[in-house]
N, C-alpha and C positions, 0 to 999 in steps of 0.2 A: 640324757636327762640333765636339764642344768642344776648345778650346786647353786643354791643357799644363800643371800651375800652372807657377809662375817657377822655381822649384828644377830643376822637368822641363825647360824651358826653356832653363835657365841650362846643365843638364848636356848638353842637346843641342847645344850652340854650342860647347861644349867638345870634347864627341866629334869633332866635326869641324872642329874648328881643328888638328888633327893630320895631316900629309900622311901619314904610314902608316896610321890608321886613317879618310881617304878612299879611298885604294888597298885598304884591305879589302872596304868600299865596293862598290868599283868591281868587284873579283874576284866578289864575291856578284851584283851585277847582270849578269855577264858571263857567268856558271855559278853558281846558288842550290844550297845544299844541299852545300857542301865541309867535308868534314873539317879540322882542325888542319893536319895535316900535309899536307895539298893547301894549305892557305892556304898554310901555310912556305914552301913549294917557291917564292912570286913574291915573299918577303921576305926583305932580307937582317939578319935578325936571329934571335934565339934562339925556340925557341918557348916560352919564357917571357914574352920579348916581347910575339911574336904573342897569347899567352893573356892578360896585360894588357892589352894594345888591345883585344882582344874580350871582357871583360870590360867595360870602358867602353862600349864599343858599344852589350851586352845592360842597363847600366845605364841606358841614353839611350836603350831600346828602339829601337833600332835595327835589334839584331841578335837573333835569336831563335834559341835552339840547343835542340836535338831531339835526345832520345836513340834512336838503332835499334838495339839490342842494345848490342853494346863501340862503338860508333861512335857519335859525337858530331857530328851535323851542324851548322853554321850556315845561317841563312836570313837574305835583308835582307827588314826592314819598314819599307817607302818610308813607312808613317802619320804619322811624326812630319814626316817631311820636307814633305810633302802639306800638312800642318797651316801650319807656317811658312809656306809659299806662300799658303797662304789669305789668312793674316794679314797677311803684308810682304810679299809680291811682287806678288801678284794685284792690290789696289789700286792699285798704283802702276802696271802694265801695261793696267787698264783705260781711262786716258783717250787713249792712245796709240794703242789700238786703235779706238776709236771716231775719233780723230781721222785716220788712215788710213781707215776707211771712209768717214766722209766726203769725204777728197779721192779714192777710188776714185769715189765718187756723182758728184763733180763735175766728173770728168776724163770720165768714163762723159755726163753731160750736154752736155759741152763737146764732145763729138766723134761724139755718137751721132746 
Protein backbone atom coordinates (compact mmCIF):
# COMPACT_ATOMS: atom_id res chain seq x y z
CA UNK A 1 0.00 0.00 0.00
CA UNK A 2 1.63 3.22 -0.99
CA UNK A 3 2.16 6.09 1.77
CA UNK A 4 0.60 9.45 1.38
CA UNK A 5 3.14 12.14 -0.11
CA UNK A 6 4.03 14.57 3.14
CA UNK A 7 1.56 17.34 2.29
CA UNK A 8 -1.16 14.27 2.48
CA UNK A 9 0.41 13.27 5.41
CA UNK A 10 0.94 16.61 7.00
CA UNK A 11 -2.91 17.42 6.29
CA UNK A 12 -3.82 14.04 7.87
CA UNK A 13 -2.29 14.84 11.44
CA UNK A 14 -3.91 17.86 11.21
CA UNK A 15 -7.41 16.64 10.56
CA UNK A 16 -6.99 14.88 13.49
CA UNK A 17 -5.43 16.92 16.07
CA UNK A 18 -9.01 18.39 16.34
CA UNK A 19 -11.15 16.92 19.14
CA UNK A 20 -14.42 17.93 17.06
CA UNK A 21 -13.41 16.43 13.96
CA UNK A 22 -12.22 12.99 15.82
CA UNK A 23 -15.91 13.03 17.33
CA UNK A 24 -16.85 13.30 13.63
CA UNK A 25 -14.74 10.40 13.34
CA UNK A 26 -16.18 8.66 15.69
CA UNK A 27 -20.04 9.49 14.76
CA UNK A 28 -19.10 7.97 11.12
CA UNK A 29 -17.63 4.73 12.51
CA UNK A 30 -20.51 4.50 14.93
CA UNK A 31 -23.32 5.02 12.09
CA UNK A 32 -21.57 5.55 8.28
CA UNK A 33 -23.42 7.31 5.86
CA UNK A 34 -25.09 10.57 7.96
CA UNK A 35 -26.32 13.52 6.68
CA UNK A 36 -25.02 17.26 8.00
CA UNK A 37 -27.77 17.62 10.02
CA UNK A 38 -27.52 14.20 11.74
CA UNK A 39 -23.99 15.00 12.36
CA UNK A 40 -25.14 18.54 13.97
CA UNK A 41 -27.48 17.03 16.21
CA UNK A 42 -24.09 15.42 18.49
CA UNK A 43 -22.17 18.74 18.02
CA UNK A 44 -22.49 21.59 19.74
CA UNK A 45 -21.62 24.07 17.07
CA UNK A 46 -23.03 25.67 14.01
CA UNK A 47 -23.37 23.85 10.94
CA UNK A 48 -21.06 25.93 9.40
CA UNK A 49 -18.89 24.63 11.72
CA UNK A 50 -19.79 21.20 11.37
CA UNK A 51 -19.30 21.72 7.31
CA UNK A 52 -15.61 23.08 7.99
CA UNK A 53 -14.53 20.22 9.83
CA UNK A 54 -15.91 18.06 7.21
CA UNK A 55 -14.48 19.73 4.84
CA UNK A 56 -10.98 19.14 6.27
CA UNK A 57 -11.76 15.65 6.75
CA UNK A 58 -12.80 15.15 2.86
CA UNK A 59 -9.41 17.11 2.25
CA UNK A 60 -7.40 14.46 4.50
CA UNK A 61 -9.54 11.87 2.85
CA UNK A 62 -10.86 10.87 5.49
CA UNK A 63 -14.16 11.52 4.87
CA UNK A 64 -15.98 10.72 1.70
CA UNK A 65 -19.37 12.52 0.84
CA UNK A 66 -21.85 10.97 -1.55
CA UNK A 67 -24.51 12.75 -3.14
CA UNK A 68 -28.23 10.77 -3.11
CA UNK A 69 -30.54 13.03 -4.63
CA UNK A 70 -30.80 16.55 -2.21
CA UNK A 71 -28.95 14.52 0.39
CA UNK A 72 -25.41 14.67 1.10
CA UNK A 73 -24.06 11.68 2.84
CA UNK A 74 -20.72 11.44 4.65
CA UNK A 75 -18.75 8.12 4.95
CA UNK A 76 -15.41 7.36 7.01
CA UNK A 77 -12.40 6.07 4.95
CA UNK A 78 -10.30 4.26 7.66
CA UNK A 79 -7.32 4.10 4.25
CA UNK A 80 -5.46 6.80 5.34
CA UNK A 81 -5.67 5.77 8.91
CA UNK A 82 -4.74 2.03 8.05
CA UNK A 83 -1.71 3.54 6.03
CA UNK A 84 -0.24 5.56 9.24
CA UNK A 85 -0.41 2.23 11.25
CA UNK A 86 1.56 0.59 8.66
CA UNK A 87 4.13 3.08 8.79
CA UNK A 88 4.37 4.10 12.75
CA UNK A 89 2.50 1.84 14.66
CA UNK A 90 2.84 -1.64 13.19
CA UNK A 91 6.67 -1.54 13.44
CA UNK A 92 6.84 -0.52 16.66
CA UNK A 93 4.09 -3.21 17.85
CA UNK A 94 5.99 -5.89 16.12
CA UNK A 95 8.78 -6.68 18.56
CA UNK A 96 6.49 -6.69 21.48
CA UNK A 97 4.53 -9.14 20.10
CA UNK A 98 7.01 -11.61 19.13
CA UNK A 99 8.53 -10.98 22.39
CA UNK A 100 5.07 -12.05 24.27
CA UNK A 101 5.07 -15.05 22.03
CA UNK A 102 8.03 -16.04 23.15
CA UNK A 103 7.44 -15.90 26.82
CA UNK A 104 3.91 -17.72 25.93
CA UNK A 105 6.45 -20.56 24.28
CA UNK A 106 8.51 -20.54 27.28
CA UNK A 107 5.89 -20.41 29.96
CA UNK A 108 3.98 -23.14 27.83
CA UNK A 109 7.68 -25.33 28.15
CA UNK A 110 8.12 -24.51 31.51
CA UNK A 111 4.88 -26.18 32.70
CA UNK A 112 3.84 -28.44 30.06
Amino acid sequence: MAMPERDDTDLLFKALADPSRRKLLDLLYAHDGRTLGQLCEHLAMTRQGVTQHLGLLEAAHLVVAVRRGREKLHFLNPVPLQEIYERWIAKFEAPRLKALENLKQNLEKDHG
